[in-house]
MARDOTI-722082 format. One record per residue (C-alpha): x, y, z; residue number from 1. Coordinates in steps of 0.001 Angstrom, whole numbers. Layout:
<atoms>
       c1       c2       c3    n
        X        Y        Z  NUM
...
</atoms>
This chain:
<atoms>
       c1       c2       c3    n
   -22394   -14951   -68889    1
   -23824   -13915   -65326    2
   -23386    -9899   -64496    3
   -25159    -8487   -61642    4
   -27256    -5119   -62155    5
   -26554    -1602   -60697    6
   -28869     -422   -58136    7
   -27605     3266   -59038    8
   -28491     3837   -63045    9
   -27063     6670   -64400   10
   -29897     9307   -65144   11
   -29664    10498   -68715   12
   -30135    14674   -68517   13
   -32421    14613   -71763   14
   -34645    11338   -71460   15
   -35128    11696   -67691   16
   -38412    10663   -67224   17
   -39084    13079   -64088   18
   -37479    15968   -66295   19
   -40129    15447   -69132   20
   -43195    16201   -66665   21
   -45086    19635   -65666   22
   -44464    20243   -61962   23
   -47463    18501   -60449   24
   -46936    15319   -62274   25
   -43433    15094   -61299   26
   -43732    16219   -57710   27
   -46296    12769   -57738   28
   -43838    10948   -59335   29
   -40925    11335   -57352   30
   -43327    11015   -54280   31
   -41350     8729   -52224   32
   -44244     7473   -50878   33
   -45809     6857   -53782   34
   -46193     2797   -55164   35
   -43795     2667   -57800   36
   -41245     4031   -56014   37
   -41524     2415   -52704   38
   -42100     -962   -54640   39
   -38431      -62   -56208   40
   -37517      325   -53356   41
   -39079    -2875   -51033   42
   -38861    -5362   -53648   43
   -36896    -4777   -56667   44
   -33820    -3683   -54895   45
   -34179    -6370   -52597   46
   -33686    -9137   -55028   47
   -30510   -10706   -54489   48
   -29340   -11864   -57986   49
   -26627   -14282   -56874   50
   -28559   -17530   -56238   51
   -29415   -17240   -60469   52
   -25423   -17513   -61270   53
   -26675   -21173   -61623   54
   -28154   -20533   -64744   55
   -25671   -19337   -66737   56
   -22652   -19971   -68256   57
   -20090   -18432   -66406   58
   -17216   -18069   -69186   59
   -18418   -17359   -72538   60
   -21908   -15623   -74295   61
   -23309   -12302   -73635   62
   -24157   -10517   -70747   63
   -27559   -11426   -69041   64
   -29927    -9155   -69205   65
   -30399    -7526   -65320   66
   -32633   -10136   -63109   67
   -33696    -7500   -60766   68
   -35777    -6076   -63463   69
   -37133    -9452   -65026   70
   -38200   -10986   -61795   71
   -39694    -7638   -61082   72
   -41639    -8306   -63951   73
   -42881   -11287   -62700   74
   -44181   -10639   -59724   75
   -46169    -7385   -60899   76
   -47814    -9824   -63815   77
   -49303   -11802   -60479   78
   -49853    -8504   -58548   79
   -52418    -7215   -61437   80
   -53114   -10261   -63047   81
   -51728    -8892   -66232   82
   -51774   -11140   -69478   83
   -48030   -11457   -70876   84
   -48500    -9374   -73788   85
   -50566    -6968   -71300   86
   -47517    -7238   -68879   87
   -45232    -6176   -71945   88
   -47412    -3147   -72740   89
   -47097    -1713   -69670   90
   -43304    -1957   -69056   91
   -43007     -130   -72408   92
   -45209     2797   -71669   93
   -46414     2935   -68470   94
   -44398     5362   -66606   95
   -45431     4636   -63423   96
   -44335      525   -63910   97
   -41028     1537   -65512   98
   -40101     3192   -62755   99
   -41084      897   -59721  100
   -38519    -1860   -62282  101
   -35815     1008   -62247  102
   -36598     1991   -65611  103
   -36060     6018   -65087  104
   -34778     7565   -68571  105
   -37598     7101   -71146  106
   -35130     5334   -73579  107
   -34063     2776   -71291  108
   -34398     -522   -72932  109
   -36736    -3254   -71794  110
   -35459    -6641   -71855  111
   -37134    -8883   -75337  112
   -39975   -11210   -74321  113
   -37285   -13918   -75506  114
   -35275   -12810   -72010  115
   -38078   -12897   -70297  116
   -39345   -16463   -71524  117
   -35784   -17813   -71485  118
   -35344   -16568   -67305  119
   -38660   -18618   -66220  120
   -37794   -21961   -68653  121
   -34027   -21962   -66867  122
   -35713   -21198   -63265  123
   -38270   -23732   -63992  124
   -35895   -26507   -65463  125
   -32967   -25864   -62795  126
   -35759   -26560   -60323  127
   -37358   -29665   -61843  128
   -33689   -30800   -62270  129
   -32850   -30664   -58236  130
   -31556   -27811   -57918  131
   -32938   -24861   -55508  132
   -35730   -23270   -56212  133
   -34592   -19447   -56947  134
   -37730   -17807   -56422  135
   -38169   -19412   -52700  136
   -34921   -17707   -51916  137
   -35685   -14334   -53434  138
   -38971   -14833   -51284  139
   -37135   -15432   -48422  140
   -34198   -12804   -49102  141
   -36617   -10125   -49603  142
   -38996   -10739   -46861  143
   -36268   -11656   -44070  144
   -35006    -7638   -45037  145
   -38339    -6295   -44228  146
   -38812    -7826   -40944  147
   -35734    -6603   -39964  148
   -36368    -3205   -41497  149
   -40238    -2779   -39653  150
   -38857    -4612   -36895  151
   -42073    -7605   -37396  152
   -42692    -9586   -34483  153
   -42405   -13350   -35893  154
   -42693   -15203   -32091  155
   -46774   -15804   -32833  156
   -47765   -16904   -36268  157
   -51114   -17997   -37757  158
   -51430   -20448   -40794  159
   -54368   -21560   -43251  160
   -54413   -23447   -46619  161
   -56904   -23327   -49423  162
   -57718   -26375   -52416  163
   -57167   -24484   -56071  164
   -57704   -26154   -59938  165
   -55127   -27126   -61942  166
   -55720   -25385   -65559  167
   -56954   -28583   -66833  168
   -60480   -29837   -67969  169
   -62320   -32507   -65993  170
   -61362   -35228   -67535  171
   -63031   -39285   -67024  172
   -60953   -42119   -66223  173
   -61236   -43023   -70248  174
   -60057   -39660   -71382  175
   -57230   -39727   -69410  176
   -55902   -43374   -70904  177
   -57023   -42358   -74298  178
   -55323   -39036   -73603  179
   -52004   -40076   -72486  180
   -52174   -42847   -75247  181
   -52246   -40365   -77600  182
   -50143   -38205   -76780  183
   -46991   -40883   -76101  184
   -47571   -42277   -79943  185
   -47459   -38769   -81160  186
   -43977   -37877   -80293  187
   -42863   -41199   -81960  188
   -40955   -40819   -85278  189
   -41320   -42651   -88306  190
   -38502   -44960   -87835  191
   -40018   -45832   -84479  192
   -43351   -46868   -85703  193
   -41870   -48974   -88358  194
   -41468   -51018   -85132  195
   -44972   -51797   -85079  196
   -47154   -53838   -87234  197
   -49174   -52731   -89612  198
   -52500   -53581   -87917  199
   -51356   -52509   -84926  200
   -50338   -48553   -86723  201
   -53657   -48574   -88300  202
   -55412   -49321   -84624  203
   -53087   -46621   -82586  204
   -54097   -43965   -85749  205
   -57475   -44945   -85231  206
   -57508   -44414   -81224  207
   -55576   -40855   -81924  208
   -57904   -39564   -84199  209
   -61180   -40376   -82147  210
   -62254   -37927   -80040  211
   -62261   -39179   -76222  212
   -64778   -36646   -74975  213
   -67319   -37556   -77627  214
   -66615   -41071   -76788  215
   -67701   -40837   -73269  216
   -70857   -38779   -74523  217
   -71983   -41351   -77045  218
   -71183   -44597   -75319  219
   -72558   -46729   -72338  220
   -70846   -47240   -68860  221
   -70643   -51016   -69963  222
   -69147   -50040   -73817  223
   -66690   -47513   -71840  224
   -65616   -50492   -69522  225
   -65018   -52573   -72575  226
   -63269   -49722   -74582  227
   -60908   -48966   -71490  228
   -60208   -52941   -71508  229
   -59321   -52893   -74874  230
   -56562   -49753   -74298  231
   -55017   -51400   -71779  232
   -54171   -54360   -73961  233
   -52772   -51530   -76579  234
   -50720   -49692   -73637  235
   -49057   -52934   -73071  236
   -47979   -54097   -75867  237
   -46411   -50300   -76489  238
   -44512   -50420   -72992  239
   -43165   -53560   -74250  240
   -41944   -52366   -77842  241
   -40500   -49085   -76574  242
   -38533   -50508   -73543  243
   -35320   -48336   -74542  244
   -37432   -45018   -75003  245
   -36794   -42436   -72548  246
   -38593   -39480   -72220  247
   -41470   -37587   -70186  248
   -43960   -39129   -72782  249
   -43225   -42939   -71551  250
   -43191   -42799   -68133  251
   -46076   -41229   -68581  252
   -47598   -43486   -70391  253
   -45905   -46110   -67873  254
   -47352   -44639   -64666  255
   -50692   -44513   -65991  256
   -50866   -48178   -66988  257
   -49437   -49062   -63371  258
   -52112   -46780   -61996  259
   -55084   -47893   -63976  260
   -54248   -51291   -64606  261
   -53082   -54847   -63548  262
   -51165   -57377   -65187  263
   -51947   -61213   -64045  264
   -49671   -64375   -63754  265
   -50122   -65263   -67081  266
   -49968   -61818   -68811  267
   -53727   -60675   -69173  268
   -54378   -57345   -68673  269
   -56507   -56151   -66058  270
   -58257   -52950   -65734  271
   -58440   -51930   -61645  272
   -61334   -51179   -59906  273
   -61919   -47253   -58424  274
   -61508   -48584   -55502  275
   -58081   -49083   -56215  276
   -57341   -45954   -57303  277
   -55553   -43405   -55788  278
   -56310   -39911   -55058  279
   -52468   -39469   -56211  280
   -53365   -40672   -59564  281
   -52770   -38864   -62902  282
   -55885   -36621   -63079  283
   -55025   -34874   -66477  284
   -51223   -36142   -68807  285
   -51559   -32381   -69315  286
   -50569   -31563   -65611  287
   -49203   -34855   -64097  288
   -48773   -33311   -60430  289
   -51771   -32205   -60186  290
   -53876   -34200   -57512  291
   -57368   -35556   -56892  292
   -59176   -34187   -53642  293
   -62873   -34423   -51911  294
   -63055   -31801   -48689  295
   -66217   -31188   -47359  296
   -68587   -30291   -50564  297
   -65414   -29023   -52577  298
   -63864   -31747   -55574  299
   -60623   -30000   -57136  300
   -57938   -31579   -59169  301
   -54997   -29339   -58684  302
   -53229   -27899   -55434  303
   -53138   -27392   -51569  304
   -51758   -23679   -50878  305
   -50948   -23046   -47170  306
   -49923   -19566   -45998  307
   -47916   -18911   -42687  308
   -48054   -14848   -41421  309
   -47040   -13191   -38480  310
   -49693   -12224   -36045  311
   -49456    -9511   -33943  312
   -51372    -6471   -32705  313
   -48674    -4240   -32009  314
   -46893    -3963   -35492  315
   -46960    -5071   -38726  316
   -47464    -8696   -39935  317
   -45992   -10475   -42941  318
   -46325   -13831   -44785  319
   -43120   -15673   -44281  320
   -43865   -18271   -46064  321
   -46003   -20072   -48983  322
   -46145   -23426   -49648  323
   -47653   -25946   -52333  324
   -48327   -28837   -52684  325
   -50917   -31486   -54371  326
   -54004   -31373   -53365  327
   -54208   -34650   -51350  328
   -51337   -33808   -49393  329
   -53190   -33542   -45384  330
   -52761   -30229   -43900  331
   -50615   -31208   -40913  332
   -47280   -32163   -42855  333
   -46833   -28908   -43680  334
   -46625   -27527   -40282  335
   -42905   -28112   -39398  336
   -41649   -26852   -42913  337
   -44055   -23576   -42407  338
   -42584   -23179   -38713  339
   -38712   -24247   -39578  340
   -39129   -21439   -42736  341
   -40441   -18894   -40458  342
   -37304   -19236   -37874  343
   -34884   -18717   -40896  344
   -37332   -15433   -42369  345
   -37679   -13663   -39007  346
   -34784   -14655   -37327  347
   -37032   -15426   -33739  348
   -38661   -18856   -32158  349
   -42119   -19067   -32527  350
   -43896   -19014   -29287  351
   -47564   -19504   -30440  352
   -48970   -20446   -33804  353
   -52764   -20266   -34479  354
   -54259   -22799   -36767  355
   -57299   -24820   -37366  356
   -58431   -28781   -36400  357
   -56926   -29485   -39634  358
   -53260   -29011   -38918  359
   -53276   -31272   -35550  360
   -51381   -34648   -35374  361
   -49419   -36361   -33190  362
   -46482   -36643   -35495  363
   -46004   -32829   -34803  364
   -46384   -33199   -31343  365
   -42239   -33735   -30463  366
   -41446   -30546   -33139  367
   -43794   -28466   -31682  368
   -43144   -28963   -27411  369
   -42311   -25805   -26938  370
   -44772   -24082   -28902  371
   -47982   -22877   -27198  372
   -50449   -24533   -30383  373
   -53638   -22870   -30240  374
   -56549   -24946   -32276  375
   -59841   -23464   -33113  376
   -61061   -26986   -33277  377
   -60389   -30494   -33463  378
   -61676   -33014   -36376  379
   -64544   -35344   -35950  380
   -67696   -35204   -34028  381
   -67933   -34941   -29936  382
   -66982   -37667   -28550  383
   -69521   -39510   -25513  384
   -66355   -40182   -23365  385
   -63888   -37335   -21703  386
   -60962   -39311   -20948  387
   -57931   -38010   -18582  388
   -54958   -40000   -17753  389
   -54263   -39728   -13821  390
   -51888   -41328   -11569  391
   -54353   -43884   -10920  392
   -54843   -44676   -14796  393
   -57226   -43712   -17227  394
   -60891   -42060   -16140  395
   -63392   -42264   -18253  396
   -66839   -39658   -17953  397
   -69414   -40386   -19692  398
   -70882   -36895   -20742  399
   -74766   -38059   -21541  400
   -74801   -39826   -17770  401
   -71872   -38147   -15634  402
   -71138   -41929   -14534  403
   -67008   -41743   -13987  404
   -64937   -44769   -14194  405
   -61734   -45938   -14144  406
   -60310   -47888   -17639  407
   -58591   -51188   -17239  408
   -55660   -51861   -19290  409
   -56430   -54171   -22179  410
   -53924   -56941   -23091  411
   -51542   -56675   -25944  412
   -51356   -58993   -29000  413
   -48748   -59741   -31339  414
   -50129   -57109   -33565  415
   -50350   -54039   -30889  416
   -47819   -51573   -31252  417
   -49417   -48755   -28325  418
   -51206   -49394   -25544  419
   -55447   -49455   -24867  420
   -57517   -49313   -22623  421
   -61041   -50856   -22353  422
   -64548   -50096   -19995  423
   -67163   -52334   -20189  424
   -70544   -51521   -21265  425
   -73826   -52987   -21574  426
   -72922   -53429   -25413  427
   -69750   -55009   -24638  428
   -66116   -54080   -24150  429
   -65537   -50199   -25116  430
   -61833   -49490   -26149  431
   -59581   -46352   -26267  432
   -55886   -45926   -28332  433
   -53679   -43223   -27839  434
   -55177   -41341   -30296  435
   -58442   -40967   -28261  436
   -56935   -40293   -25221  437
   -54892   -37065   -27144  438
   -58164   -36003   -29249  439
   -59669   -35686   -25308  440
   -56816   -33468   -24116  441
   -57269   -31092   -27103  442
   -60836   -30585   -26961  443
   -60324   -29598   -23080  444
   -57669   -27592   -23764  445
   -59770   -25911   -26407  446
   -62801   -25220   -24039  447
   -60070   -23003   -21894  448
   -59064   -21041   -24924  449
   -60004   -17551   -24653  450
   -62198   -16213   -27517  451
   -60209   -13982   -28460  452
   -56752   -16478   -28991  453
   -59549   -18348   -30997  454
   -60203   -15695   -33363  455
   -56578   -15102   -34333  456
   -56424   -17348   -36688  457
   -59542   -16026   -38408  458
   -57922   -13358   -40367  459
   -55249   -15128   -42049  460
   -57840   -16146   -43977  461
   -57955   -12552   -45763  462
   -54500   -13609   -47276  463
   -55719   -16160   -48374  464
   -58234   -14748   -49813  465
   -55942   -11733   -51370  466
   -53590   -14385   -53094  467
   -56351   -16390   -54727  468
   -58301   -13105   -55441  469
   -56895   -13455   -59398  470
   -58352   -16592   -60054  471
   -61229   -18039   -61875  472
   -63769   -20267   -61223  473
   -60821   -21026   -58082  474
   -58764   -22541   -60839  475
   -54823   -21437   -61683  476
   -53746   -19982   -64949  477
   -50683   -22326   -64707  478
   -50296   -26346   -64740  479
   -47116   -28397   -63236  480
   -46269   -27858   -59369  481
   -43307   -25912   -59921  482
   -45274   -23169   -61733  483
   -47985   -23097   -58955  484
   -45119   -22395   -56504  485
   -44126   -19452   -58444  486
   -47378   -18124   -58715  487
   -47775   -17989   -54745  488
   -44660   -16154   -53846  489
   -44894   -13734   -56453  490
   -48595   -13120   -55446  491
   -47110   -13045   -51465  492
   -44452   -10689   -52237  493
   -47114    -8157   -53668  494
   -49214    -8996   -50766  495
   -46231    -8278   -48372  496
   -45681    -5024   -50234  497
   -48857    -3842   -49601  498
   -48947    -4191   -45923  499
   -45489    -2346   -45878  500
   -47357      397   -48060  501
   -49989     1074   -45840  502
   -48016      429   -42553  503
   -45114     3263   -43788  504
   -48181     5781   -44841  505
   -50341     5152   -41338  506
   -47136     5373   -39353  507
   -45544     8498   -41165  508
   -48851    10444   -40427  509
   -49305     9053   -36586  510
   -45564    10595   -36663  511
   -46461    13857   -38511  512
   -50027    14281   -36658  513
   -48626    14264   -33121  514
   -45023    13631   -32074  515
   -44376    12499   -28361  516
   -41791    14200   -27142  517
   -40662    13320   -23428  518
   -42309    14877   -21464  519
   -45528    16139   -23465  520
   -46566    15440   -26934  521
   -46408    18278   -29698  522
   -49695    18033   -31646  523
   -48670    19068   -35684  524
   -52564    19213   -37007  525
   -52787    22860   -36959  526
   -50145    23405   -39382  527
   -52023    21439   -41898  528
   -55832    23268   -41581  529
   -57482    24329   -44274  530
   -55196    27367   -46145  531
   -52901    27166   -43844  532
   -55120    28867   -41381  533
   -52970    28275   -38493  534
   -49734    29929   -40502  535
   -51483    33317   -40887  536
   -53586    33780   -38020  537
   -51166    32486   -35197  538
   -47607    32449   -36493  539
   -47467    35031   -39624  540
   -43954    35390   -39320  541
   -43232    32193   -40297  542
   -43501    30661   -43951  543
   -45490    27877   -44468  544
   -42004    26259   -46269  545
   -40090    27226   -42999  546
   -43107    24658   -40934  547
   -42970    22060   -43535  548
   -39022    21813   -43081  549
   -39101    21829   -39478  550
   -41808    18944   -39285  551
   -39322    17031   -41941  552
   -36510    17515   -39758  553
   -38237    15943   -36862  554
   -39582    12644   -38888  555
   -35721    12298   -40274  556
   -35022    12191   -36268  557
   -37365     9493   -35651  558
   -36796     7651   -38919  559
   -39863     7759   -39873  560
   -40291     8675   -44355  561
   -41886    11883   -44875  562
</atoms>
């Protein structure tokens, strides 16, 4: 049964954990300022536990355990990169991390590992059932409440994306037939392999027990051919017995036989050629979303992460949103969602976005009109011929002669579905599509790009960097899509936090160092010297306690946390 939390525990007088400490140690603890407590206080109290009423029942079993605290968990395990059974450790005795999840009396009870384990299997099966995904929301949620709070200006935005590995091994095309094989006739029963003929049992226990890795080592590119031939035949005949068995393991089993092979008019089995292959294709059976791609002198097998932040010199800037995707998934489908998610977060119409050549196509051209996109580049090499569409058609400058001419209109055929244009050249006819004529007007807008719009983009790449900092070897603890996804906003919610931690202590000491006032500004620095110099020398008569509550008085004014 679904019961939200309390924001407002009730403090126990004896187990208190503030009560327990000498004076020092609990004047840093109940430092406002300090992590744990502003991280109570920017993210935990933030979460908004209605979206998970989904997952439970909502008229009979016990109360849920509170889902402020357990997502809380979460995202500090990504924060520090904490092992569970390290994560567990420290919510039992680390004061500090008991008290940024709202854990203040020293015998307050933390949640089994069960709880925890059973939260993330409903968030991750709700999600790979349809439903919402929960942890998007509390993204969103939390991180729409601190731009309003700091007042973030969301109207220019800068985005970047970054290839990580699936937790899998590299696996050949051989391993992963013999793999998926494998595993399918392993989660068949006894009664269902009484299906199958006696021969045929003793050759599927044969293929299970071998070892594909050693396989590949010991065995010829001609022998591996043959052996992946023979599997295919095996696969087959399988699909064909177990046509009423449902279940992950089958259409498994049934996606890689579509992928890998072919089956001819008169029922021979085929295996394809790489060229046929997709990039889409099941890389590991261990991770089936995970995705093959080649960029630049990087091969991964996992996920495309692309980060969207505010960028702005005047205040504080945010990630508003994270998403993933497979690996071969191009970089510019996931401008629109990255923009349309950024309107909802900050509440404002983006006016500029910074990106790189990667993110440019024309498909975005209609959603993104009215949005001043600045690129730092454009994909491909430099083209010979600057083309500009004029009133009098298309010019055409060749930039290795300076010779200018005019394109003529080519005819269309039954097959065109845009218009081109043609010059003619000592090789032949020369033609241009629309796609040449656009890639032209890019690079020129480029060249008037100031150097300075084109380094905004530049430091978005420092998030980037910050949320992949954890990993190893630029591969993810975690395998499956949906698991990658909660990975990223729980690392971009610590990320977030950060910022807002070193934004509140920068601005409360600009406040506290020298208040403007109209009129003149009031510099405070004197009443912090050394000793309280100032205190005895110039004003003895007044405490140093009687300074320290007038300067609080004045940051309460300007809202600024002392």
């Amino acid at each position: 049964m679904f019961r939200k939390s309390s924001k407002e525990p009730q403090l126990d007088l004896f187990g208190n954990t503030s009560s327990m400490l000498n004076q020092g140690a609990s004047r840093k603890f109940n430092d406002p300022g300090h992590w744990h407590n502003q991280f109570r206080q920017q993210v935990v109290d933030r979460i908004d536990e209605d979206p998970y009423n989904v997952l439970f029942d909502q008229t009979t079993g016990a109360p849920n355990a509170s889902i402020r605290l357990l997502v809380g968990m979460m995202i500090l395990k990504e924060a520090f990169g904490w092992s569970d059974s390290q994560l567990f450790e420290h919510c039992q005795f680390n004061l500090l991390t008991r008290s940024a999840l709202g854990l203040f009396n020293i015998n307050d009870t933390l949640p089994s590992e069960s709880t925890y384990y059973l939260l993330r299997k409903r968030i991750y099966e709700h999600r790979k059932q349809g439903g919402e995904d929960l942890l998007e929301q509390t993204f969103s949620h939390i991180t729409h409440q601190q731009v309003k709070q700091f007042e973030v200006n969301g109207r220019h935005i800068r985005m970047d994306s970054k290839l990580i590995g699936s937790n899998i091994a590299y696996f050949t095309r051989y391993e992963v037939i013999h793999q998926t094989l494998s595993m399918f006739y392993k989660t068949l029963n006894k009664k269902a392999r009484s299906k199958l003929s006696a021969s045929h049992r003793q050759q599927l226990q044969n293929i299970v027990k071998e070892e594909s890795g050693k396989a590949v080592y010991r065995s010829t590119r001609e022998e591996i051919q043959t052996r992946s031939q023979d599997l295919g035949a095996v696969i087959y005949r399988l699909l064909n017995a177990f046509t009423d068995q449902k279940g992950q393991a089958y259409e498994l089993l049934q996606r890689v036989f579509d992928e890998q092979y072919k089956v001819t008019q008169d029922y021979q089995v085929q295996l394809r050629s790489r060229e046929e292959i997709s990039s889409s294709s099941v890389q590991s059976p261990h991770d089936p979303d995970s995705t093959y791609r080649h960029k630049a002198d990087q091969k991964v097998k996992g996920y495309s992460v692309n980060i969207t932040e505010t960028t702005s010199d005047e205040s504080l800037n945010l990630i508003t949103n994270v998403l993933v995707d497979p690996a071969n998934v191009n970089d510019c489908t996931f401008v629109q969602p990255a923009i349309k998610a950024t309107r909802q977060v900050t509440g404002q119409q983006v006016e500029k976005a910074c990106l790189d050549g990667g993110y440019q196509s024309p498909d975005n051209d209609p959603f993104c009109q009215d949005i001043d996109m600045v690129f730092t580049g454009i994909q491909g090499g430099q083209a010979r011929y600057d083309l500009q569409m004029t009133d009098r058609g298309l010019m055409v400058t060749d930039t290795q002669t300076g010779q200018c001419m005019q394109a003529s209109l080519a005819k269309k055929n039954k097959r065109s579905k845009e218009d081109r244009w043609f010059i003619q050249t000592a090789e032949g006819r020369y033609y241009f599509n629309q796609q040449a004529i656009r890639a032209a007007h890019l690079r020129r807008a480029l060249k008037q790009r100031s150097a300075e719009e084109k380094r905004k983009r530049n430091n978005v790449e420092a998030s980037i960097f910050q949320l992949c900092y954890p990993l190893r070897n630029n591969k993810s603890k975690y395998r499956g899509l949906i698991k990658q996804r909660i990975w990223a906003y729980c690392r971009c919610l610590w990320i977030n936090f950060i910022r807002i931690l070193k934004y509140s202590k920068h601005t409360c000491q600009r406040t506290v160092n020298a208040l403007e006032i109209p009129g003149k500004i009031i510099d405070f620095r004197p009443f912090f010297s050394i000793r309280s110099h100032f205190c005895r020398k110039v004003v003895p008569t007044f405490p140093n306690q009687t300074i320290l509550s007038f300067l609080m008085l004045f940051s309460i004014f300007l809202k600024c946390p002392f």
